[in-house]
N, CA, C and O atoms as a Tripos MOL2 file, in Angstrom:
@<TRIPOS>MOLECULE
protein
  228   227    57     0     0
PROTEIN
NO_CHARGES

@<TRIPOS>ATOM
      1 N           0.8380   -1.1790    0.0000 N.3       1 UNK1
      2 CA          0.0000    0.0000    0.0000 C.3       1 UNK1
      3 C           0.8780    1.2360    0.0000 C.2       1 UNK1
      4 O           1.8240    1.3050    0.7850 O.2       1 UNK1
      5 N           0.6150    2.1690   -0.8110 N.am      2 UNK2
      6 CA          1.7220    3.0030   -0.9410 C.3       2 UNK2
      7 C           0.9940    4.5040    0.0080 C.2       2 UNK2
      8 O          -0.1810    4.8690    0.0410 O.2       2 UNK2
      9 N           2.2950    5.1530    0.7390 N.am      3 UNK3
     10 CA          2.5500    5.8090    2.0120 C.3       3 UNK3
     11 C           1.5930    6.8060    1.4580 C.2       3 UNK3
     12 O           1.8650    7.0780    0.2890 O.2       3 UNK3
     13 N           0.4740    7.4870    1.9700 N.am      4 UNK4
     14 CA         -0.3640    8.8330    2.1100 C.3       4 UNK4
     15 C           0.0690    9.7870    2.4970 C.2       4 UNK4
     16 O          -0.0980    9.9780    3.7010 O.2       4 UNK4
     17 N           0.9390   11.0090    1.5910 N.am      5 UNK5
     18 CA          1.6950   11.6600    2.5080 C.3       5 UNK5
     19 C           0.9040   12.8780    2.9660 C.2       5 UNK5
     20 O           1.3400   13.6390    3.8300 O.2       5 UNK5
     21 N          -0.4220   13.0600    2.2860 N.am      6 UNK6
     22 CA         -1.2840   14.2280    2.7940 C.3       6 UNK6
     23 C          -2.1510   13.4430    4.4750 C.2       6 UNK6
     24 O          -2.9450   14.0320    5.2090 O.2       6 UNK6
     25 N          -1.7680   12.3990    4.5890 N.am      7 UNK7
     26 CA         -2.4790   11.8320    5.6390 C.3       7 UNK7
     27 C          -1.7380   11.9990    6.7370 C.2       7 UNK7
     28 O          -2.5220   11.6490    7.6190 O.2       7 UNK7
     29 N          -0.7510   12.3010    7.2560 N.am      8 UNK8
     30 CA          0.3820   11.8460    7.7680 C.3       8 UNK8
     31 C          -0.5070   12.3910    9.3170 C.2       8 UNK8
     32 O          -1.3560   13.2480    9.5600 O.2       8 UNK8
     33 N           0.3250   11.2400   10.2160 N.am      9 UNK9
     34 CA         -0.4240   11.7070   11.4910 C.3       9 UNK9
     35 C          -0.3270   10.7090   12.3440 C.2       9 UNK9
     36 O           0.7280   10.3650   11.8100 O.2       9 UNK9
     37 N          -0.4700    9.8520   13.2610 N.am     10 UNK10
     38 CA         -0.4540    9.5510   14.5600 C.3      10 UNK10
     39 C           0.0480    7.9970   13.8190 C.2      10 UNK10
     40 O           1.2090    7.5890   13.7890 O.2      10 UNK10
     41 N          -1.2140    7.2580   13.2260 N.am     11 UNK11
     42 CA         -0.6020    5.6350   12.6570 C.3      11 UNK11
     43 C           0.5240    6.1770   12.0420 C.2      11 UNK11
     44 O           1.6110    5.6720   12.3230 O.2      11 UNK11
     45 N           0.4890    6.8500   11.4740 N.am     12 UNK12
     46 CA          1.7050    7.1640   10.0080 C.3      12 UNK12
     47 C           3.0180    6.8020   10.7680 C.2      12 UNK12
     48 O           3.9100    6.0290   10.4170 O.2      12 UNK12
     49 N           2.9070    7.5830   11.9370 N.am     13 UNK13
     50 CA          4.2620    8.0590   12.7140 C.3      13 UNK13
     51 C           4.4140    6.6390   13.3210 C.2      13 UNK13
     52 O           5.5960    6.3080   13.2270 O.2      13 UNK13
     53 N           3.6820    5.7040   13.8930 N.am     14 UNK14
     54 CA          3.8980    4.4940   14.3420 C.3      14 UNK14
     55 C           4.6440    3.1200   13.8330 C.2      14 UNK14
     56 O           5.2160    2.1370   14.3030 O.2      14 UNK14
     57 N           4.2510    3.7100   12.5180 N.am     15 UNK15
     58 CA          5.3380    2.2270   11.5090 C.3      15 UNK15
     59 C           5.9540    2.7620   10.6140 C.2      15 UNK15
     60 O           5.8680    3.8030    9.9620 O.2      15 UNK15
     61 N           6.6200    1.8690   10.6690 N.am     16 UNK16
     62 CA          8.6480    2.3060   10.1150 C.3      16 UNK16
     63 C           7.5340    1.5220    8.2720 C.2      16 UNK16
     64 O           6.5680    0.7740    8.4250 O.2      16 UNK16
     65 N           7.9700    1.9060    7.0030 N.am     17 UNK17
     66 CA          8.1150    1.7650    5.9230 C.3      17 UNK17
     67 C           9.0790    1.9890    5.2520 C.2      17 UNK17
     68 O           9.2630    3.0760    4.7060 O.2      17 UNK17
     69 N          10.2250    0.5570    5.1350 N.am     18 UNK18
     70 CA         11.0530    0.4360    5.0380 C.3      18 UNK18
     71 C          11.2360    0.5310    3.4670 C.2      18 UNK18
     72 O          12.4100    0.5560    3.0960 O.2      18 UNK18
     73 N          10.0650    0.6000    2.2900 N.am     19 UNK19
     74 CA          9.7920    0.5680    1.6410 C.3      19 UNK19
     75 C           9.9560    2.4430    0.8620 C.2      19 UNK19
     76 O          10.0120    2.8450   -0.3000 O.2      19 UNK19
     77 N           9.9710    2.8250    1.5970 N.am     20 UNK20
     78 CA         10.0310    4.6760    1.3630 C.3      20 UNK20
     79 C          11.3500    5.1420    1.7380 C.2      20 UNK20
     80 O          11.7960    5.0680    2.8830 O.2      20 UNK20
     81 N          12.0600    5.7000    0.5800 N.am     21 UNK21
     82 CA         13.2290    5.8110    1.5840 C.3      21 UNK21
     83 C          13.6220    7.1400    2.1570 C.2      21 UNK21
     84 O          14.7540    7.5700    2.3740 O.2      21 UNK21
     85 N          12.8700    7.5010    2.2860 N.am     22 UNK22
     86 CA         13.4750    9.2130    3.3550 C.3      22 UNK22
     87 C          12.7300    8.3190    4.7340 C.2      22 UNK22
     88 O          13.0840    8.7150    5.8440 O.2      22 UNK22
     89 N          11.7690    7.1960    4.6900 N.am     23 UNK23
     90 CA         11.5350    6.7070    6.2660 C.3      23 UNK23
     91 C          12.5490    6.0190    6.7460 C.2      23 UNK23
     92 O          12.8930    6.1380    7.9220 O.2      23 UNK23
     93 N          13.2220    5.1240    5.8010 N.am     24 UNK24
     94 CA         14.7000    4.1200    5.8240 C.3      24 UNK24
     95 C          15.9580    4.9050    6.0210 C.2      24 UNK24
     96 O          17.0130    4.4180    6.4290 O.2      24 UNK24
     97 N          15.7740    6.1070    5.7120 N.am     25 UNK25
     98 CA         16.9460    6.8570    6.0100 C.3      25 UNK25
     99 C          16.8020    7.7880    7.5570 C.2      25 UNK25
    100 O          17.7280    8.2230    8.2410 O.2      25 UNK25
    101 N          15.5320    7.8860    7.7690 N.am     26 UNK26
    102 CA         15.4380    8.9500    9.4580 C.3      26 UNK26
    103 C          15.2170    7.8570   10.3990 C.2      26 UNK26
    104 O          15.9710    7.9990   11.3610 O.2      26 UNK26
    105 N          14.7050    7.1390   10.4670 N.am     27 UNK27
    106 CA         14.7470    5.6780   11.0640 C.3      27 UNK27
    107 C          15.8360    5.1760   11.3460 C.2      27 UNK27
    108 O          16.2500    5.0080   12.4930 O.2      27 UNK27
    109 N          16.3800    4.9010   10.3800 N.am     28 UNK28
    110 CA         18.2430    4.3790   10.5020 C.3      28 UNK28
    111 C          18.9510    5.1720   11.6040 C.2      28 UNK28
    112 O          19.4460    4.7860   12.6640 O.2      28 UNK28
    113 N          18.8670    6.2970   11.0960 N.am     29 UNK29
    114 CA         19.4100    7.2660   11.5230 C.3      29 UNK29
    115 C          19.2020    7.8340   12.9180 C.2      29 UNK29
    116 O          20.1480    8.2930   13.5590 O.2      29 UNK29
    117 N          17.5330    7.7870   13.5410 N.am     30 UNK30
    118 CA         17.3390    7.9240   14.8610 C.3      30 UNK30
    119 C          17.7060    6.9650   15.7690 C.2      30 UNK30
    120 O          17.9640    7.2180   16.9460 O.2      30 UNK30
    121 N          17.7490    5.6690   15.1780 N.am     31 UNK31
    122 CA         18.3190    4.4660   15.6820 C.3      31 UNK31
    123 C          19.6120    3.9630   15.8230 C.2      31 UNK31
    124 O          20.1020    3.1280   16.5830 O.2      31 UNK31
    125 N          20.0680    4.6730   14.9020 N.am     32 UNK32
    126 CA         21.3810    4.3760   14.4150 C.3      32 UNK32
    127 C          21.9800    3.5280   14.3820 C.2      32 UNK32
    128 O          22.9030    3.2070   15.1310 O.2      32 UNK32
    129 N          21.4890    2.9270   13.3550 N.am     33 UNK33
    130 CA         21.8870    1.4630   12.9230 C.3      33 UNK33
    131 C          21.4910    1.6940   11.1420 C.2      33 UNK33
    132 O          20.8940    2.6010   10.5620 O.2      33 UNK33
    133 N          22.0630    0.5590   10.7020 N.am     34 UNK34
    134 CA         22.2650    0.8140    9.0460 C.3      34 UNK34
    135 C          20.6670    0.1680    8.3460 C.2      34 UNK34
    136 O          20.1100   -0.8560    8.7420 O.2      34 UNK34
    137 N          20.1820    1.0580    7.2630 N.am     35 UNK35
    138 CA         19.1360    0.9640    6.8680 C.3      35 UNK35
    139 C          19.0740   -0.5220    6.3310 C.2      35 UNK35
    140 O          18.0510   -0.7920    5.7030 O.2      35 UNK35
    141 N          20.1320   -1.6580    6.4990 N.am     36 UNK36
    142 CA         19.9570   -2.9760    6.1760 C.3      36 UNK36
    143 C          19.3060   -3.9100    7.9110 C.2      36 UNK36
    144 O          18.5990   -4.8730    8.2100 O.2      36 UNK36
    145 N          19.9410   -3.0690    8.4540 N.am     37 UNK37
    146 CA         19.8710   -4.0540    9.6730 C.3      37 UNK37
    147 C          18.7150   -3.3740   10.1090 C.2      37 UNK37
    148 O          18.2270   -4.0430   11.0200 O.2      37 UNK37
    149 N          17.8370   -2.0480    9.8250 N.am     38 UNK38
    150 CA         16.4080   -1.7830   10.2970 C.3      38 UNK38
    151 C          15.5340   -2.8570    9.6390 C.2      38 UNK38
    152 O          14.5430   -3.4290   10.0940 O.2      38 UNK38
    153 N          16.2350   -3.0080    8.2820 N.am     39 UNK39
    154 CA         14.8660   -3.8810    7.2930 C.3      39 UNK39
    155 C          14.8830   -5.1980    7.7140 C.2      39 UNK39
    156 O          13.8130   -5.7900    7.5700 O.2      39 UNK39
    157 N          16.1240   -6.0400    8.3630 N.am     40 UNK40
    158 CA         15.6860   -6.9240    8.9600 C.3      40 UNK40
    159 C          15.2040   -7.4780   10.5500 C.2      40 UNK40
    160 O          14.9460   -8.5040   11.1790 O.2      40 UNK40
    161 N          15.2890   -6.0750   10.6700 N.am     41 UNK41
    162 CA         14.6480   -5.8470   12.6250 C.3      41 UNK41
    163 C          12.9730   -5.5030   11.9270 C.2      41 UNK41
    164 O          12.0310   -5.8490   12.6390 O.2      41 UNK41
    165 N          12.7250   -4.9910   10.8790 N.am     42 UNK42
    166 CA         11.3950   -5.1180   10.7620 C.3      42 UNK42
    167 C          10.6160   -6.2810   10.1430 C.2      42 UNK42
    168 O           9.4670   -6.6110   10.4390 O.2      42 UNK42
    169 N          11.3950   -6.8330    9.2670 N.am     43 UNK43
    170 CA         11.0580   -8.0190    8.4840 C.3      43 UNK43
    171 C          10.8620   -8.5680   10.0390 C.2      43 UNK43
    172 O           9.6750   -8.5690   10.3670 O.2      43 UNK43
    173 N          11.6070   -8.9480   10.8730 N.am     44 UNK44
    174 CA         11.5260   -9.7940   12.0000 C.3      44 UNK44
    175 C          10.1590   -9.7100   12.8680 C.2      44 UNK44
    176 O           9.1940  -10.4670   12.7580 O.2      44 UNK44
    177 N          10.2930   -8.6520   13.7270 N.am     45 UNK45
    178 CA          9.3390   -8.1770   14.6960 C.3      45 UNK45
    179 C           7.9680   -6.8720   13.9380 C.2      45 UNK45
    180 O           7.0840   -6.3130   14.5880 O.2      45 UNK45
    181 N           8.2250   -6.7380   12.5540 N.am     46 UNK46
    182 CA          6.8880   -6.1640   12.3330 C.3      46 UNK46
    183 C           7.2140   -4.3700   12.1320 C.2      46 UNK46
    184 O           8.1670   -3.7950   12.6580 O.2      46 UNK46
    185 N           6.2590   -3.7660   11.3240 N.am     47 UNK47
    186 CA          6.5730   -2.1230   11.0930 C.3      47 UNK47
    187 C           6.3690   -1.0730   12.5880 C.2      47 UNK47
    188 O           6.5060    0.1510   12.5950 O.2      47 UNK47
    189 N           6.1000   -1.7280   13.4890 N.am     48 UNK48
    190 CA          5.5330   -1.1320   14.9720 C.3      48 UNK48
    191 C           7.1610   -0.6110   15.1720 C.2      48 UNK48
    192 O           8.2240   -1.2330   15.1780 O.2      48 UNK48
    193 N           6.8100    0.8830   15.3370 N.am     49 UNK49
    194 CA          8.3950    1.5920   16.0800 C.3      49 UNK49
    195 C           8.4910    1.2370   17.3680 C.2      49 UNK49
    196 O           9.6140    1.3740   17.8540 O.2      49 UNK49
    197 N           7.5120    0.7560   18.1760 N.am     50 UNK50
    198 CA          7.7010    0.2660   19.8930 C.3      50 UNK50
    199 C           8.7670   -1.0730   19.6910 C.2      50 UNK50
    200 O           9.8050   -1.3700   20.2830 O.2      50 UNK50
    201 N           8.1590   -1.6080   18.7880 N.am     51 UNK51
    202 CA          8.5940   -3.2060   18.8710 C.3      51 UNK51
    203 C          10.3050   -3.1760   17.9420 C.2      51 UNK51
    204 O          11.2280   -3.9540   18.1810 O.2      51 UNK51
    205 N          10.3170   -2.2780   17.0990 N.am     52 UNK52
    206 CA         11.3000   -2.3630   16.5450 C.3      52 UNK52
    207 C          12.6070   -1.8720   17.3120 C.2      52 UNK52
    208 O          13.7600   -2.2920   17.4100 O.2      52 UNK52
    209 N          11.8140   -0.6740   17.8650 N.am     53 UNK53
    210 CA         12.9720    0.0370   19.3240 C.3      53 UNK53
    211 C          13.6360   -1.4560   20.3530 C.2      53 UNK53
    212 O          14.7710   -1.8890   20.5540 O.2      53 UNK53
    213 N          12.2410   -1.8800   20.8090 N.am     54 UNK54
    214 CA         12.4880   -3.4190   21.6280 C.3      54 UNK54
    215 C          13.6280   -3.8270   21.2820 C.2      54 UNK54
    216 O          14.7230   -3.6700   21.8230 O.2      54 UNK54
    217 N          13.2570   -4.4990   20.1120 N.am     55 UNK55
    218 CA         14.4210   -5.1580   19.4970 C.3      55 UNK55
    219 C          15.8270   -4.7870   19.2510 C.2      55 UNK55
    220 O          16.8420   -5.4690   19.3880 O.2      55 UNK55
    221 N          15.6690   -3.4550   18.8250 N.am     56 UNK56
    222 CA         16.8550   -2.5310   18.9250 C.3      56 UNK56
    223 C          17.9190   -2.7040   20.1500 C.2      56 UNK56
    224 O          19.1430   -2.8290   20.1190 O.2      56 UNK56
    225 N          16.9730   -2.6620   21.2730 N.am     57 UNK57
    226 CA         17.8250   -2.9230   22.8940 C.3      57 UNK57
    227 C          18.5310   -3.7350   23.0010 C.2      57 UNK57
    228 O          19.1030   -3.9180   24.0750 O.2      57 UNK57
@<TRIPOS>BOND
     1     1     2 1
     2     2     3 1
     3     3     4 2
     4     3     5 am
     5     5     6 1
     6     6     7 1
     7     7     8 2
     8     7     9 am
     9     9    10 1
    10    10    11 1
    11    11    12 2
    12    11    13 am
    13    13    14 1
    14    14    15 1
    15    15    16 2
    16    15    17 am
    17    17    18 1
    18    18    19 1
    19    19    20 2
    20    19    21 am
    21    21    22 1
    22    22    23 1
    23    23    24 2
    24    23    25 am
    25    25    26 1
    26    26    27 1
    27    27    28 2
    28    27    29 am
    29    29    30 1
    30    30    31 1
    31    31    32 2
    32    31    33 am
    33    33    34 1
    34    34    35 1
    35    35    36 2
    36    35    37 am
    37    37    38 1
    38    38    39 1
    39    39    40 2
    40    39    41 am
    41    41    42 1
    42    42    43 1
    43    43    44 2
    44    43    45 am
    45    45    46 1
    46    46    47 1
    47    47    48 2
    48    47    49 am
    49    49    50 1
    50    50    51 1
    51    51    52 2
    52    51    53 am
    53    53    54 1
    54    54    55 1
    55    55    56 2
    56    55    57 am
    57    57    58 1
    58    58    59 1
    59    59    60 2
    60    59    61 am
    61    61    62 1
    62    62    63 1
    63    63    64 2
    64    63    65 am
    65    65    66 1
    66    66    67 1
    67    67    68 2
    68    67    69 am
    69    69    70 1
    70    70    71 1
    71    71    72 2
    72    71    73 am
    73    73    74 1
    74    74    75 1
    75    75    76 2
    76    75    77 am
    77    77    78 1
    78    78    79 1
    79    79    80 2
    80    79    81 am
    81    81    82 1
    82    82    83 1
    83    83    84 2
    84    83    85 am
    85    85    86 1
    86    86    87 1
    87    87    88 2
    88    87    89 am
    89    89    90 1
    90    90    91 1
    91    91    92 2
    92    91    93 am
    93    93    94 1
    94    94    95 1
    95    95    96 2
    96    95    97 am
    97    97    98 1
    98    98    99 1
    99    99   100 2
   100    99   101 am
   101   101   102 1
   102   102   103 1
   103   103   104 2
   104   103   105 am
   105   105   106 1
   106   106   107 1
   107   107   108 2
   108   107   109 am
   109   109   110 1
   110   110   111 1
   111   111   112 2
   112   111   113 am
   113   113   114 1
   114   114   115 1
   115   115   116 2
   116   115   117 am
   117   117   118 1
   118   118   119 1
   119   119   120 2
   120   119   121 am
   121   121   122 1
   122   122   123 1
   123   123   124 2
   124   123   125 am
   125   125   126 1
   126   126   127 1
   127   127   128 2
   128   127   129 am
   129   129   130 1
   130   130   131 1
   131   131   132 2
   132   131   133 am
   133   133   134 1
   134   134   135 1
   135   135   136 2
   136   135   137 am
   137   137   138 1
   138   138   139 1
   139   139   140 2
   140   139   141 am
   141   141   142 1
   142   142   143 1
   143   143   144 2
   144   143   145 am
   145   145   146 1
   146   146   147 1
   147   147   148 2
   148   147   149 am
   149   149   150 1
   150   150   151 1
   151   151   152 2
   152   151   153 am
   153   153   154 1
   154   154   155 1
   155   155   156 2
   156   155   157 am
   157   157   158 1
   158   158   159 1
   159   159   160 2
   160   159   161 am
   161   161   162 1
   162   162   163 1
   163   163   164 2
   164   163   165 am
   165   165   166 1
   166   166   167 1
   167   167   168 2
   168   167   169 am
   169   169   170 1
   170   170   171 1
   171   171   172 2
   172   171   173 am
   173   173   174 1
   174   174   175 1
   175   175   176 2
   176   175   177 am
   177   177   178 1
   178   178   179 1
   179   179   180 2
   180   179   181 am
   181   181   182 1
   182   182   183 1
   183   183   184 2
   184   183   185 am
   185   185   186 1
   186   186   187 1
   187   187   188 2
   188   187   189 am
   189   189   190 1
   190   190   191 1
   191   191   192 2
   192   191   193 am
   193   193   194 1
   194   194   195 1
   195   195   196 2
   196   195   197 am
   197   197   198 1
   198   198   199 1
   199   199   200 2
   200   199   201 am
   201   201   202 1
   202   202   203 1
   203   203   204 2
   204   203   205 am
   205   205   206 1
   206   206   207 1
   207   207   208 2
   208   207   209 am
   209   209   210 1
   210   210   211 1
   211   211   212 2
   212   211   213 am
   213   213   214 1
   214   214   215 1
   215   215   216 2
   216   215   217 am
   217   217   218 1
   218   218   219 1
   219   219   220 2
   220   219   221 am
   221   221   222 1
   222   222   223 1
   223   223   224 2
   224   223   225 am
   225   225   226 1
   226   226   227 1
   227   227   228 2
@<TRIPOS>SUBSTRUCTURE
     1 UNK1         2 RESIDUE 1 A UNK
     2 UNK2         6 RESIDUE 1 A UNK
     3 UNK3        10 RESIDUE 1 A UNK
     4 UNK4        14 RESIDUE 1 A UNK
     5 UNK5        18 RESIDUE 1 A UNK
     6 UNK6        22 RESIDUE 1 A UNK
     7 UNK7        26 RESIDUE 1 A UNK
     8 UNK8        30 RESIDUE 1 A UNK
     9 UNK9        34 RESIDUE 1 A UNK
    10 UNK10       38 RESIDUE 1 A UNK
    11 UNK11       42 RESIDUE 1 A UNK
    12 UNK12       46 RESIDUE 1 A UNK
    13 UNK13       50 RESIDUE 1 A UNK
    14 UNK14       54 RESIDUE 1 A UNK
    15 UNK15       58 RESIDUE 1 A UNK
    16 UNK16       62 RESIDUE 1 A UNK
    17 UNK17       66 RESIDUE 1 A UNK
    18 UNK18       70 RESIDUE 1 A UNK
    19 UNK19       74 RESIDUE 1 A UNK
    20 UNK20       78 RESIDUE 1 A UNK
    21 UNK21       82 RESIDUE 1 A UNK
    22 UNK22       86 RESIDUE 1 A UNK
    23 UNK23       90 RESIDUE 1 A UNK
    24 UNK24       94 RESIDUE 1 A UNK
    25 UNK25       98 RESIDUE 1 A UNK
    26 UNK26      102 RESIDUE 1 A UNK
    27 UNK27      106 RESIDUE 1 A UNK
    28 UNK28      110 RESIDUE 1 A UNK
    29 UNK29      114 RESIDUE 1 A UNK
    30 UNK30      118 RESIDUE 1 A UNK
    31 UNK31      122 RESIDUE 1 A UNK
    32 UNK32      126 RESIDUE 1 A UNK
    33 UNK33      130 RESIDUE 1 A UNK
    34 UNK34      134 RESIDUE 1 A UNK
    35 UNK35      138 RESIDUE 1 A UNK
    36 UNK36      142 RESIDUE 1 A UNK
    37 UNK37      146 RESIDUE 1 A UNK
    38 UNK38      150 RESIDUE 1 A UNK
    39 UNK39      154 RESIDUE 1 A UNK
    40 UNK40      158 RESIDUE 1 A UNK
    41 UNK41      162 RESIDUE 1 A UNK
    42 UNK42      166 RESIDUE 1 A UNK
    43 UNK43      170 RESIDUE 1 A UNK
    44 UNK44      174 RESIDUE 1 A UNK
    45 UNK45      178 RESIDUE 1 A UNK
    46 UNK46      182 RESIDUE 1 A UNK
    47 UNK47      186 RESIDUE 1 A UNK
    48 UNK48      190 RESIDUE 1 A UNK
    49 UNK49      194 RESIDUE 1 A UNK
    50 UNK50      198 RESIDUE 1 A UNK
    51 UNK51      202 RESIDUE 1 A UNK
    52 UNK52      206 RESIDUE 1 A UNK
    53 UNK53      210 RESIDUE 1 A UNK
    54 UNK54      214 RESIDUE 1 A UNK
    55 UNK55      218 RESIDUE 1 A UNK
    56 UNK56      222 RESIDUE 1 A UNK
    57 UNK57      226 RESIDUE 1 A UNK
């Protein structure tokens, strides 16, 4: 499903779309970890930024 950017707002902000890449690049980057190893912390545990942070730990 491709990203709504006039929608943007509370879900929007909740899942990582690893699929867009200005999200693969601020994501990476707040996390700081490389936009390969976000895509497979999400492939893993799911687009949820709670769960992906989790995992992050």
């Amino acid at each position: 499903m491709a990203d709504d950017k006039s929608k943007a707002g509370g879900p929007d902000r909740d899942r990582i779309n690893v699929h867009e890449d200005y999200e693969l690049r601020d994501w990476s980057q707040k996390f700081g970890v490389t936009p390969e190893k976000l895509k497979e912390v999400v492939k893993k545990v799911g687009p949820m930024v709670t769960d992906v942070e989790k995992a992050l730990k």
